[in-house]
BARO-670995 format. One record per residue (C-alpha): x, y, z; residue in three letters. Coordinates in steps of 0.001 Angstrom, whole numbers, padded with zeros to 6 digits, always signed. Example, Ala and Ser with C-alpha at 12.3 -4.5 7.8 and 13.67 -1.06 7.14 Angstrom:
! residues 2
+012300-004500+007800ALA
+013670-001060+007140SER
//
This chain:
! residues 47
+000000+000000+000000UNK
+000922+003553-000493UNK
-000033+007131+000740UNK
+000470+009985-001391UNK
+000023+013850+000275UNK
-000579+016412-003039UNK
-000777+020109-001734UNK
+000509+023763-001092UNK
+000400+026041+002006UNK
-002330+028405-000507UNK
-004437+025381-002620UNK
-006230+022117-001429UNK
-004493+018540-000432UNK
-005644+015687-001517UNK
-004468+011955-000283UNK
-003773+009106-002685UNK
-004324+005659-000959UNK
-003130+003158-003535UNK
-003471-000803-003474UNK
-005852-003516-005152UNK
-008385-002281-004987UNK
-012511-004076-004954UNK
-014140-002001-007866UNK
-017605-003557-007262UNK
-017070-002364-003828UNK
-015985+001098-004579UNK
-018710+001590-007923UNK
-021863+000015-005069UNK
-020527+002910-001986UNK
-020201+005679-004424UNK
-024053+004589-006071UNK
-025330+004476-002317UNK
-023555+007775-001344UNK
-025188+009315-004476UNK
-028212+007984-003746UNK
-028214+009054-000020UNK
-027351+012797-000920UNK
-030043+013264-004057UNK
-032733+011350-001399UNK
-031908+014002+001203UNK
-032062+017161-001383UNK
-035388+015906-002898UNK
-036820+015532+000962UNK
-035290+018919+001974UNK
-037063+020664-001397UNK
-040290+019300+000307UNK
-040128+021110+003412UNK
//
């Protein structure tokens, strides 16, 4: 495995985590995380 800092003292930092990695895994969280944020933005435009 290896970590990877990218950033200045003025712009943003991002982290690299590298390894194998479980695409199914990663592709299923993101569609859930998606999901979870355009279910609570729909509910809030209700209110």
């Amino acid at each position: 495995m290896s970590v990877g800092v990218i950033g200045g003292a003025d712009g943003p930092t991002a982290i690299y985590v590298t390894s194998s990695v479980n695409w199914a895994l990663v592709i299923g969280v993101t569609i859930v995380i998606v999901g979870g944020i355009i279910a609570f933005l729909r509910w809030k435009k209700k209110k």
